[in-house]
VEXNU-674792 format. One record per residue: residue in one letter; x, y, z of N, C-alpha, C in turn. Coordinates in Angstrom, 3 decimals, decimal comma. Layout:
<sites>
  aa     neast    nnorth       nup    caeast   canorth      caup     ceast    cnorth       cup
   a         X         Y         Z         X         Y         Z         X         Y         Z
...
</sites>
This chain:
<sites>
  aa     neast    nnorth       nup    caeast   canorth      caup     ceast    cnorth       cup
   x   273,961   160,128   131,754   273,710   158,964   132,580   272,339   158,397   132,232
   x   271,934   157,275   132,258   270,797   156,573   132,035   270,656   155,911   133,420
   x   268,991   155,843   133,552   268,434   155,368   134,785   267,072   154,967   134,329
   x   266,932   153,873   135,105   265,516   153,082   134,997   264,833   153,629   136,609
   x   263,918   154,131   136,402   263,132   154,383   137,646   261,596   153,764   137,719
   x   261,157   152,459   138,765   260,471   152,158   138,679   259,309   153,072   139,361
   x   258,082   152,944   138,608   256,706   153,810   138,968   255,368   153,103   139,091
   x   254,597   153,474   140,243   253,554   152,505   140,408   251,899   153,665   140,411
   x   251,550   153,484   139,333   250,291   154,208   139,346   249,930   153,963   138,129
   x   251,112   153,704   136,912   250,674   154,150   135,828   249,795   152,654   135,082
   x   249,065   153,369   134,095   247,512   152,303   133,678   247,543   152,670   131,822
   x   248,159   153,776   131,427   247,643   153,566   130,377   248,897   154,318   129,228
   x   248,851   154,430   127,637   249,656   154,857   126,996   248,871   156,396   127,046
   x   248,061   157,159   127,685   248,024   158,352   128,028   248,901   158,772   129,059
   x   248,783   157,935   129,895   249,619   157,986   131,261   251,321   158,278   130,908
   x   251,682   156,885   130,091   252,914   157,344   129,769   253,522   158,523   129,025
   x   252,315   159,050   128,010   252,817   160,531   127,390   252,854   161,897   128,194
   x   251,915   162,096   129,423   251,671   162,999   130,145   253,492   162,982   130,667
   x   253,581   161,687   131,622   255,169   161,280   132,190   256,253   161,609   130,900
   x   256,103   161,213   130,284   257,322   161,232   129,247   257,387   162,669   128,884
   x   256,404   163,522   128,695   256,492   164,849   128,612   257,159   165,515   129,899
   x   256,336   165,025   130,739   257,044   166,133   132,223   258,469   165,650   132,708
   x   258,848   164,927   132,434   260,179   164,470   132,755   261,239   164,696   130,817
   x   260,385   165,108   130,020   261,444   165,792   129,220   261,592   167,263   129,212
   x   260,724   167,297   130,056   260,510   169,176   130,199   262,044   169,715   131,509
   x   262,557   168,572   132,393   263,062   168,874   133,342   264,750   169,184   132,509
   x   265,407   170,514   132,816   266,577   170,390   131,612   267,552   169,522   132,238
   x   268,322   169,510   131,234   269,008   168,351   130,941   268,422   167,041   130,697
   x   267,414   166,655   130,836   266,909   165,389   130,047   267,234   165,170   128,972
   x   267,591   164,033   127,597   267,890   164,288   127,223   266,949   163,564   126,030
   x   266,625   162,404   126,735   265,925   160,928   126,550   264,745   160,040   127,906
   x   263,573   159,702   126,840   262,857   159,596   128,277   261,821   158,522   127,282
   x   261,958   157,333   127,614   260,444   156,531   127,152   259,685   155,751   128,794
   x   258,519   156,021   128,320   257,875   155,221   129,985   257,134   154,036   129,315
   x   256,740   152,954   129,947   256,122   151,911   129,905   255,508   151,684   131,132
   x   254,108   151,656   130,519   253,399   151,785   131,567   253,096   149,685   131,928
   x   253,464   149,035   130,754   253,484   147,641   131,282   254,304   146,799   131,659
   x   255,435   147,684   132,109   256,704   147,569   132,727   256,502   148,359   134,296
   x   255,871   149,287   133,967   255,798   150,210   135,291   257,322   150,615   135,512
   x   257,621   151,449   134,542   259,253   151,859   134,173   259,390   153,409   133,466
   x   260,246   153,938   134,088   261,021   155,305   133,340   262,249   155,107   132,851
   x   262,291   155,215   131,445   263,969   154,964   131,020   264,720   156,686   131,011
   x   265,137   156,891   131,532   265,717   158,460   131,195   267,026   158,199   131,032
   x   267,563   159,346   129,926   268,795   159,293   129,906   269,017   161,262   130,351
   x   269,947   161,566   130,673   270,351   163,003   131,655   271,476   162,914   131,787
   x   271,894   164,437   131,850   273,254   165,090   132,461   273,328   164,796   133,866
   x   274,105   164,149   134,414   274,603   163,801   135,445   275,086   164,965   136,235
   x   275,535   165,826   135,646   276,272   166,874   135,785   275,626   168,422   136,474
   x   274,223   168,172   136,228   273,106   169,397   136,660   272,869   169,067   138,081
   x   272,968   169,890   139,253   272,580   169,506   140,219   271,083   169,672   140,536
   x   271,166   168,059   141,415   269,842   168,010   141,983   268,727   167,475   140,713
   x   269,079   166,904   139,596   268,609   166,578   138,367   267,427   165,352   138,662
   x   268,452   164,070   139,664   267,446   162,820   139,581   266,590   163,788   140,811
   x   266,390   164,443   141,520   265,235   165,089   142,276   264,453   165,476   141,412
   x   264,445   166,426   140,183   263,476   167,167   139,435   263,298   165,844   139,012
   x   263,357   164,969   138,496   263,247   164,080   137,570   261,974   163,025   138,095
   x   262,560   162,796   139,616   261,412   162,084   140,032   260,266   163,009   140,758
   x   260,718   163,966   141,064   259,165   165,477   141,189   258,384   164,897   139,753
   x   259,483   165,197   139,135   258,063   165,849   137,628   257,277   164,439   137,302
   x   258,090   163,513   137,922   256,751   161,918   137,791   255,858   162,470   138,720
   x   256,059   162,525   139,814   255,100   162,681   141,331   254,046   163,472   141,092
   x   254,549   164,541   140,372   253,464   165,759   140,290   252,484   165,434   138,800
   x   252,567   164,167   137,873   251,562   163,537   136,936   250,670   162,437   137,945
   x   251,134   162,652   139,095   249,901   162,034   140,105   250,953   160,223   140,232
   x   251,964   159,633   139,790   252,474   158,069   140,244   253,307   158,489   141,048
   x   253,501   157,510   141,859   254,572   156,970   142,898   256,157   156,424   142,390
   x   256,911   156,718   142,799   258,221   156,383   142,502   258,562   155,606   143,920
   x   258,837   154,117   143,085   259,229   153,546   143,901   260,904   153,086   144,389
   x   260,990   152,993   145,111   262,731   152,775   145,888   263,427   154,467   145,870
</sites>
């Protein structure tokens, strides 16, 4: 499954590698680019892992941004 998750904190292309790392670390990820001048997470994931979009938006939260909606 692919999902755009919008994020509000992020400022820089450090920002987005810290995010893009911790949200490829969560398994089943599979695919993950962030833009931080979009203020956007593209992930692509197993649909299939429970409780997946939870880890997914933890492992943003815990690089310090907000997930918004």
């Amino acid at each position: 499954m692919e999902q755009k998750i919008y994020v509000e904190g992020l400022g820089s292309t450090e920002d987005e590698q810290k995010t893009a790392s911790a949200v490829l670390s969560v398994q089943g990820v599979s695919h993950c680019v962030v833009s931080y001048e979009k203020a956007q997470v593209f992930v692509t994931y197993d649909e299939k892992i429970p409780d997946i979009e939870h880890a997914i938006r933890n492992a943003i939260q815990l690089c310090g941004f907000d997930v918004l909606g």
